[in-house]
Backbone as ProteinMPNN parsed JSONL, in Angstrom:
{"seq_chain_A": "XXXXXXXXXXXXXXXXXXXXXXXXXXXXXXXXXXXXXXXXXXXXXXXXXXXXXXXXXXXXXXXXXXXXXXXXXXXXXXXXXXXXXXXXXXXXXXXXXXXXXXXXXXXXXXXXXXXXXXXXXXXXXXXXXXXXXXXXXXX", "coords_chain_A": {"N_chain_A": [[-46.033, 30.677, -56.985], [-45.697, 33.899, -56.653], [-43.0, 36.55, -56.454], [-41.979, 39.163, -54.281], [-40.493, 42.497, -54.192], [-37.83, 43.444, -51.867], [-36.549, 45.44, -49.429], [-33.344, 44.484, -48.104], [-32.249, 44.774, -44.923], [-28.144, 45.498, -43.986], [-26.676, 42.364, -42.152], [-25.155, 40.742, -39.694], [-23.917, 38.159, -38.911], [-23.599, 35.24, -36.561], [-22.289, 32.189, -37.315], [-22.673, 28.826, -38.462], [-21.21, 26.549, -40.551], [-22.453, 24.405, -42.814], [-22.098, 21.01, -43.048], [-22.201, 20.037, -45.147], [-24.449, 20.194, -48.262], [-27.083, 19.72, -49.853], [-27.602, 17.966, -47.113], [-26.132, 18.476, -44.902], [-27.933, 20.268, -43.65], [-29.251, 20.086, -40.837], [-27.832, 19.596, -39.414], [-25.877, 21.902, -39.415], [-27.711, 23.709, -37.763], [-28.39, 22.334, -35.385], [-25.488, 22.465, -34.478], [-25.027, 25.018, -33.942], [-27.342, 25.572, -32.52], [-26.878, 24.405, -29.794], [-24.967, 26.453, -28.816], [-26.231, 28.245, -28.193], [-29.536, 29.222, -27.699], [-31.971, 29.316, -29.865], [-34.675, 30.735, -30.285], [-36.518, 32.855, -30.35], [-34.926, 34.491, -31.651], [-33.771, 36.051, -34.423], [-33.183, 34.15, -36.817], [-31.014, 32.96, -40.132], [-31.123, 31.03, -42.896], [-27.816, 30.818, -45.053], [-27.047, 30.459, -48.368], [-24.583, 30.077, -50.423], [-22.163, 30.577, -52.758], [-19.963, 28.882, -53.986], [-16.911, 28.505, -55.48], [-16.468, 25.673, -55.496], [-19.021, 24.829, -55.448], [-22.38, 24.158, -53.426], [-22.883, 26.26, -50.14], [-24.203, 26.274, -47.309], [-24.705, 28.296, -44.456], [-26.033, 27.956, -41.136], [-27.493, 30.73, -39.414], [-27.403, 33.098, -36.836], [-28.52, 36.151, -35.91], [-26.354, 38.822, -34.732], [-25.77, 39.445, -31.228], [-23.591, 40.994, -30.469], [-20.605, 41.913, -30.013], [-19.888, 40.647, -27.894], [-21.164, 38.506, -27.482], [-20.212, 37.084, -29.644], [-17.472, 36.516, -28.844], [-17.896, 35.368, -27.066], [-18.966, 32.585, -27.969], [-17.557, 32.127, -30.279], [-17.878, 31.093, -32.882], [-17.614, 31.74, -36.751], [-18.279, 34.802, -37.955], [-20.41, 36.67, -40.057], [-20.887, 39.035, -42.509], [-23.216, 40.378, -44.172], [-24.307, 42.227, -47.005], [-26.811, 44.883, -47.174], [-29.353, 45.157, -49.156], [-31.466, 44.976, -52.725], [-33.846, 42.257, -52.136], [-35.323, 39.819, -54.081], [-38.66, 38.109, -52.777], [-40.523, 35.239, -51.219], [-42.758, 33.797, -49.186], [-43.331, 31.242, -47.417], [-45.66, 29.461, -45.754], [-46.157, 27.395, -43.099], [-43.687, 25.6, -44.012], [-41.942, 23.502, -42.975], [-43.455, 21.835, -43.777], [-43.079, 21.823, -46.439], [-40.578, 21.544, -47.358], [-39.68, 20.703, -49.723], [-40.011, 22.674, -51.814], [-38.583, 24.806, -51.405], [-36.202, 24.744, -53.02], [-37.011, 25.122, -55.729], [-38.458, 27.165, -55.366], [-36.639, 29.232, -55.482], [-35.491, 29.192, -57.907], [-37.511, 29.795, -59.615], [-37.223, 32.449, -58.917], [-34.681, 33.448, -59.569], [-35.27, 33.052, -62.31], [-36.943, 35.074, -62.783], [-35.546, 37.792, -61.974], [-32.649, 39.531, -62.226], [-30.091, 38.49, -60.649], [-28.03, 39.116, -57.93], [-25.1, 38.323, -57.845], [-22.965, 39.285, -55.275], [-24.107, 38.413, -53.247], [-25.174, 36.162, -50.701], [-28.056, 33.756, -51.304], [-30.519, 33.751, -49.584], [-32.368, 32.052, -46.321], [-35.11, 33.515, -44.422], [-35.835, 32.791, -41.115], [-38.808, 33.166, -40.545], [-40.641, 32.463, -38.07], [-41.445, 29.853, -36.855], [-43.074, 28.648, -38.421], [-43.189, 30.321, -40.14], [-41.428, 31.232, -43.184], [-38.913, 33.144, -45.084], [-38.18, 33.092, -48.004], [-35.024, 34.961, -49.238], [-33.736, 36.167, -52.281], [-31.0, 37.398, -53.422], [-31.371, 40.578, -55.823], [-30.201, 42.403, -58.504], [-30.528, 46.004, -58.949], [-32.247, 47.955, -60.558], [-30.791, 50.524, -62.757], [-32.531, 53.754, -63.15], [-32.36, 55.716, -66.39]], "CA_chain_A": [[-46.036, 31.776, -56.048], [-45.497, 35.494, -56.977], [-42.181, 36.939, -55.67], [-42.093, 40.627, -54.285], [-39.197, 43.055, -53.656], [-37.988, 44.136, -50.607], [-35.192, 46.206, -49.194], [-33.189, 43.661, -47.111], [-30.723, 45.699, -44.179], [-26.852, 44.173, -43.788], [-26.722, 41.862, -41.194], [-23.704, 40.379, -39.312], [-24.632, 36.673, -38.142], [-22.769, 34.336, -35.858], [-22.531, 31.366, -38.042], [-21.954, 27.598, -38.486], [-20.967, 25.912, -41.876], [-23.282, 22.898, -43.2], [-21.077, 20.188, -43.5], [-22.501, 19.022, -47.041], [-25.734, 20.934, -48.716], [-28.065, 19.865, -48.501], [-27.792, 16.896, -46.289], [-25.71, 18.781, -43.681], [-27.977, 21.743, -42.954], [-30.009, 20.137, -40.468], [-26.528, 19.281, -38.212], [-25.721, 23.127, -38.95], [-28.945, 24.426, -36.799], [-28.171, 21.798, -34.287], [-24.714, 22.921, -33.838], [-25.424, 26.312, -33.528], [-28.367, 25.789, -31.224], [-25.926, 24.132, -28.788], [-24.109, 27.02, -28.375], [-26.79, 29.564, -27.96], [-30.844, 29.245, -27.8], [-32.96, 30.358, -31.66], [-35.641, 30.639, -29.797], [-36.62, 34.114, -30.122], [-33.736, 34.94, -32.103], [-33.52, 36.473, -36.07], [-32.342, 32.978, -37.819], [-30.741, 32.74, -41.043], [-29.795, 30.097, -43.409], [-27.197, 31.883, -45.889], [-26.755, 29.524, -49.463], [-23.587, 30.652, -50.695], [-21.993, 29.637, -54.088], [-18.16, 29.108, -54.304], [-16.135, 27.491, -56.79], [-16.724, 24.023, -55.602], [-20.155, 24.592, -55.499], [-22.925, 25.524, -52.5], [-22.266, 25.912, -48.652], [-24.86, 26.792, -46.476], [-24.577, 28.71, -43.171], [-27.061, 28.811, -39.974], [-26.798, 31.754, -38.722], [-28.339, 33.588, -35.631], [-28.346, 37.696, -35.953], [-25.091, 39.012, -33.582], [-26.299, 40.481, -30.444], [-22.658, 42.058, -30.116], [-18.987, 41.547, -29.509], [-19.588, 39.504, -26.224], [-21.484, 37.392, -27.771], [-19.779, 36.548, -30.844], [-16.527, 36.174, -28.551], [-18.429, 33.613, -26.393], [-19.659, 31.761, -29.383], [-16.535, 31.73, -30.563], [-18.489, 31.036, -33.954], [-17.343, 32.488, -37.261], [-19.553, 35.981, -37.907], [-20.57, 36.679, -41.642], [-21.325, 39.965, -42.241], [-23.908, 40.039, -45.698], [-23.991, 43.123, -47.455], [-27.968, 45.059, -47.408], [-29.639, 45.279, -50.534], [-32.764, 44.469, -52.683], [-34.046, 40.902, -52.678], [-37.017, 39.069, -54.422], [-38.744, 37.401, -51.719], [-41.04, 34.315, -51.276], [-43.02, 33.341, -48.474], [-43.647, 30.077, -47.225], [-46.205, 28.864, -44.791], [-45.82, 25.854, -42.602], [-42.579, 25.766, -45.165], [-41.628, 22.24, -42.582], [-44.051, 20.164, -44.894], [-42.765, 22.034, -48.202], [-39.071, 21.602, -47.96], [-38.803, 20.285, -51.407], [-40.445, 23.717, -52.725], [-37.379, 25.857, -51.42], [-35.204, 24.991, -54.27], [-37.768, 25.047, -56.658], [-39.041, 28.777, -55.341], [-35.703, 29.692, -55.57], [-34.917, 29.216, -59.39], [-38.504, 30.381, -59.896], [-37.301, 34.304, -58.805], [-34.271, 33.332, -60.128], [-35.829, 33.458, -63.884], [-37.524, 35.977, -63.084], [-35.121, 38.448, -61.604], [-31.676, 39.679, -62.45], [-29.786, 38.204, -59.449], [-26.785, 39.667, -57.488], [-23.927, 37.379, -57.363], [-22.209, 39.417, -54.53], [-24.749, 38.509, -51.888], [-25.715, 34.866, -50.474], [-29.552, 33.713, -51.186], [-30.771, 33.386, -47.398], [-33.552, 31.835, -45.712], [-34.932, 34.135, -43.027], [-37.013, 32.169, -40.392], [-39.595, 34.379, -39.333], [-41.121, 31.438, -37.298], [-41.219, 27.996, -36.538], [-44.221, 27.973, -39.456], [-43.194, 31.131, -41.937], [-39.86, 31.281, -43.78], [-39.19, 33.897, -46.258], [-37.044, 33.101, -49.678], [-34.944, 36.003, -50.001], [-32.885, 36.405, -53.241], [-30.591, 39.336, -53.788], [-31.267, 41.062, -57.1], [-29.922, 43.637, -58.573], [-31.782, 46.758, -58.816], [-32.357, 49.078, -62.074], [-30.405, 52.12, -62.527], [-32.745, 54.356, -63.943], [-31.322, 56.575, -67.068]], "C_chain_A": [[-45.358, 32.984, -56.663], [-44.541, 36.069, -56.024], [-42.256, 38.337, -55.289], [-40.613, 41.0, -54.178], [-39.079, 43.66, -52.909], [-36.825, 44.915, -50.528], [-34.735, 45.518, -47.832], [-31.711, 44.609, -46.36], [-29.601, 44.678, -43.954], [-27.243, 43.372, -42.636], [-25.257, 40.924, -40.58], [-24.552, 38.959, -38.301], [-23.389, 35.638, -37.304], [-23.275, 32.731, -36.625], [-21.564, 30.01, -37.586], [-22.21, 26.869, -39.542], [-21.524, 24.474, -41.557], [-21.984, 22.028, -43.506], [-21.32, 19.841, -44.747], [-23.658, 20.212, -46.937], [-25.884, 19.674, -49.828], [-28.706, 19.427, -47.193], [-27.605, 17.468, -44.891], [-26.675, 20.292, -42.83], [-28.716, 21.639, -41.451], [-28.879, 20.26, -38.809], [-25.671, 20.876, -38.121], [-26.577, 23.776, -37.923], [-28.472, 23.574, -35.617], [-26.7, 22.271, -33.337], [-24.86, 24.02, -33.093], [-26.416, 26.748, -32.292], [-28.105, 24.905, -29.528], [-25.09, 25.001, -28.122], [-24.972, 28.355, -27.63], [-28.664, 29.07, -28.863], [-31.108, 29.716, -29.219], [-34.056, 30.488, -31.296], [-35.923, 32.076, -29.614], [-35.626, 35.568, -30.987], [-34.02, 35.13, -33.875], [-32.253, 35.625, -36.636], [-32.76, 33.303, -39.248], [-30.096, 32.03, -41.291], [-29.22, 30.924, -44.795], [-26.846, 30.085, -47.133], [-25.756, 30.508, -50.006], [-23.089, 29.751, -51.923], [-20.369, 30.173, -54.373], [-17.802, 28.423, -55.3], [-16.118, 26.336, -56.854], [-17.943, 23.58, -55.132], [-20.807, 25.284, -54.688], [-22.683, 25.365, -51.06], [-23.408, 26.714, -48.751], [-24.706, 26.791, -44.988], [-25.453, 28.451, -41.976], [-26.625, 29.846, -39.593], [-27.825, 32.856, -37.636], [-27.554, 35.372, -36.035], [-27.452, 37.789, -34.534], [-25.806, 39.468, -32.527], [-24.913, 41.297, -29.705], [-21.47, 41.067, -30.027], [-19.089, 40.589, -28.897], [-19.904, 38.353, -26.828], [-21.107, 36.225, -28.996], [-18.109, 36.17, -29.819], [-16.745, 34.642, -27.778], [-18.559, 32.52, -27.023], [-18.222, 31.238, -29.94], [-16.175, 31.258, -32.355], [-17.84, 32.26, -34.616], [-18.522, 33.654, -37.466], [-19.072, 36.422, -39.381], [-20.966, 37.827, -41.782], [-22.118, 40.118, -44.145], [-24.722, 41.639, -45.805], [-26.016, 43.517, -47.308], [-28.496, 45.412, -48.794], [-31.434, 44.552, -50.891], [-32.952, 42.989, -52.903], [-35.953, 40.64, -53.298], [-37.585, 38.084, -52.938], [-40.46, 36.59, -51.799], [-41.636, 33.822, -50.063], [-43.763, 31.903, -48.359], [-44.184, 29.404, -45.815], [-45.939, 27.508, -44.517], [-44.981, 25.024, -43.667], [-41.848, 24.336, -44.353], [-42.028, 21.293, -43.5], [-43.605, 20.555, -46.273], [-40.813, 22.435, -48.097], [-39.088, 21.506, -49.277], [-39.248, 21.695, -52.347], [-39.479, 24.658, -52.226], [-36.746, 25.956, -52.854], [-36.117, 25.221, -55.437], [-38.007, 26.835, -56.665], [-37.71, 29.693, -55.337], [-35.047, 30.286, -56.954], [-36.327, 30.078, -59.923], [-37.898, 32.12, -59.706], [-35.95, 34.765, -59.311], [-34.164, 33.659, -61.738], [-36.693, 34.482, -63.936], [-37.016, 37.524, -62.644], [-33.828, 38.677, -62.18], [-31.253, 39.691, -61.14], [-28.321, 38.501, -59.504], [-26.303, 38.789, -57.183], [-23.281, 37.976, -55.834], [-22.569, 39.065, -53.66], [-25.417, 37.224, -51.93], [-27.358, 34.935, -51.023], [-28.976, 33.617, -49.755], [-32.609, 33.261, -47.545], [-33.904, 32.47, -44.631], [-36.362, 33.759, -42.571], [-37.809, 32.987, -39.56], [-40.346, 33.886, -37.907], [-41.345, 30.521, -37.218], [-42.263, 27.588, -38.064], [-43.538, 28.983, -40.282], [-41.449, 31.177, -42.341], [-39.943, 31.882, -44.914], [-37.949, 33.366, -47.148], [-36.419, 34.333, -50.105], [-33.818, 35.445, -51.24], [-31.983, 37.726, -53.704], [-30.754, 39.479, -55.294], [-30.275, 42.266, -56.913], [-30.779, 45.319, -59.053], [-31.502, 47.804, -60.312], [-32.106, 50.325, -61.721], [-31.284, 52.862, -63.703], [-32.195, 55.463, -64.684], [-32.021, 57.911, -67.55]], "O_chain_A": [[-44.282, 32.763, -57.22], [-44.917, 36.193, -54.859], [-42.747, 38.944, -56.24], [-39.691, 40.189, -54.096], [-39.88, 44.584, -52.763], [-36.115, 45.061, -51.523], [-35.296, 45.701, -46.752], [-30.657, 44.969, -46.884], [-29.768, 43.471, -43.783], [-28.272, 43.758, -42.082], [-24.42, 40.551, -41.401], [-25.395, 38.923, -37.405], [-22.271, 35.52, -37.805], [-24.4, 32.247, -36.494], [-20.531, 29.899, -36.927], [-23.359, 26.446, -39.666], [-21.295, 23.693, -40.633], [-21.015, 22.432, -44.149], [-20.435, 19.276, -45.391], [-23.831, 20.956, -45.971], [-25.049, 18.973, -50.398], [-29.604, 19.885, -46.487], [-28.353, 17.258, -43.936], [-26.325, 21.021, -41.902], [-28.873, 22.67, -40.798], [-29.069, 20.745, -37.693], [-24.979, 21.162, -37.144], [-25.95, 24.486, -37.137], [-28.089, 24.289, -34.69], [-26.631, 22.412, -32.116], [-24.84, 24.067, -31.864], [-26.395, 27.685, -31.493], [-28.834, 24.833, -28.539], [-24.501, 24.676, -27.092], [-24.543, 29.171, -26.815], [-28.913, 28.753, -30.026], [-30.346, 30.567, -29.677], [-34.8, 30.314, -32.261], [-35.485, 32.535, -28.559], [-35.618, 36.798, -30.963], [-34.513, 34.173, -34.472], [-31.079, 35.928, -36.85], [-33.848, 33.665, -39.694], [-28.995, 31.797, -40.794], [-29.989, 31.567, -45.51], [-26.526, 28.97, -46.721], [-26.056, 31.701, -50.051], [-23.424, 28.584, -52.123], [-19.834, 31.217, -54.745], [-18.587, 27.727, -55.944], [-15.851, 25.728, -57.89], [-18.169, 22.494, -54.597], [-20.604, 26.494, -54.586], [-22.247, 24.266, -50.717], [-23.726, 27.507, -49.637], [-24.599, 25.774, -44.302], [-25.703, 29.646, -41.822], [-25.421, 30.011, -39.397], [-28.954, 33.222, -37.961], [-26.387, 35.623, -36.336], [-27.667, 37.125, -33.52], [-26.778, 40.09, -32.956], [-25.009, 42.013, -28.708], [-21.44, 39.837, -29.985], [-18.46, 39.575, -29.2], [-19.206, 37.339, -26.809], [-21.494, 35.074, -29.201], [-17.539, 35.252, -30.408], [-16.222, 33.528, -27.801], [-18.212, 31.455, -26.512], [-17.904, 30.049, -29.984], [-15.106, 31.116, -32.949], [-17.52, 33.307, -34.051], [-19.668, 33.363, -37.122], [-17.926, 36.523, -39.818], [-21.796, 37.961, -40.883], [-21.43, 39.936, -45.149], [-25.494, 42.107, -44.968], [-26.702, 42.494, -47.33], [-27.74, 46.085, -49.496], [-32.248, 44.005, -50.147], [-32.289, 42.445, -53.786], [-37.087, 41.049, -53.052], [-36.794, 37.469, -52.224], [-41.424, 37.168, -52.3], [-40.758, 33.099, -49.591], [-44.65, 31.542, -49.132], [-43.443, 28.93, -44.954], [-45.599, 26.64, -45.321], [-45.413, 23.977, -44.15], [-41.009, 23.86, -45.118], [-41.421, 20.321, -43.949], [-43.715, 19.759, -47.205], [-40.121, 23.306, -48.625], [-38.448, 22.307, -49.958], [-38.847, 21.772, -53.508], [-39.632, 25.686, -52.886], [-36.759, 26.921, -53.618], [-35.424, 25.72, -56.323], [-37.81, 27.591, -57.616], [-37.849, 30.905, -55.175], [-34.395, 31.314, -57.139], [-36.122, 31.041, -60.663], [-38.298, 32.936, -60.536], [-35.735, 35.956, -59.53], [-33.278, 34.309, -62.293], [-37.205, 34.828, -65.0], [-37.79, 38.461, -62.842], [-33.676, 37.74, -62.964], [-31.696, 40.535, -60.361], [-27.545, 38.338, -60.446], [-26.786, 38.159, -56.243], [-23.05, 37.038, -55.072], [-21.745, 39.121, -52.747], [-26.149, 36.956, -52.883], [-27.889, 36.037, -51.16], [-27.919, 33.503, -49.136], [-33.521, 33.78, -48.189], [-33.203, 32.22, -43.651], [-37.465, 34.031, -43.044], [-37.666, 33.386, -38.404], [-40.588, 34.6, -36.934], [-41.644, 30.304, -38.392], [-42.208, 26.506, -38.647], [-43.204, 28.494, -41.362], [-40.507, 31.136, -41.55], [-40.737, 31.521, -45.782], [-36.801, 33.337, -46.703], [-36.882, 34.925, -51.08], [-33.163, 34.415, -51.081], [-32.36, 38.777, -54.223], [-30.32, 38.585, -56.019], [-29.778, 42.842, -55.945], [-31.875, 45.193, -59.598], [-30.427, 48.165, -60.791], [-32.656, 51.068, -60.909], [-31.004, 52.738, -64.896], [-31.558, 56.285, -64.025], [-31.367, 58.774, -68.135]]}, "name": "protein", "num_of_chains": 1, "seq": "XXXXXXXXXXXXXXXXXXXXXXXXXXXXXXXXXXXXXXXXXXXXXXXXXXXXXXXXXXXXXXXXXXXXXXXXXXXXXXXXXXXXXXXXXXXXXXXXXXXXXXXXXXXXXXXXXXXXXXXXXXXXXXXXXXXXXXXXXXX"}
């Protein structure tokens, strides 16, 4: 698959930490969707890379103060910028091609450390692969 580039805006998410990656991400969405419907809602999973490896987030887009106080959930706020991006139809039966389409834009991009990959679920069937790059200063 052929990655494009987009211009992805910040976003501030009400989040809940995978207990393990990649085993735990499925008990992150569940938490999260205990506290507050995704049903209609701008979900993201955020892959993050710390020093003892990767954590992944769920994370539902804020719809404000109130609701992040209700929630009670930590809120991630991920910087806007350009990413490579990957779409993936009925992306339920091709889990195992995430990580794969990942390293794929990976080698083919110069990728921004400061900014999580993220999965952003456009719908129950499409899921886009973003990747942050970094972008060329022309001289």
């Amino acid at each position: 698959m052929k990655s494009t580039i987009i211009q992805q805006p910040p976003l501030r998410l009400i989040t809940v930490k995978a207990p393990s990656f990649p085993e735990g991400i499925s008990a992150s969405w569940q938490e999260i969707e205990s506290k507050r419907s995704i049903k209609g809602r701008r979900s993201y999973g955020l892959i993050c890379t710390t020093e003892t490896g990767m954590e992944y987030h769920a994370g539902l887009v804020s719809d404000g103060e109130l609701e992040e106080r209700v929630t009670g959930l930590p809120v991630i706020e991920v910087a806007g910028g350009p990413c490579a991006r990957i779409k993936l139809e009925n992306w339920n039966q091709k889990k195992e091609q995430i990580g794969p389409s990942f390293a794929q834009m990976a080698a083919e991009h110069e990728v921004d450390p400061t900014r999580p990959a993220m999965e952003f679920y456009r719908s129950f069937s499409e899921l886009h692969l973003l990747l942050p790059v970094k972008t060329k200063v022309a001289s």
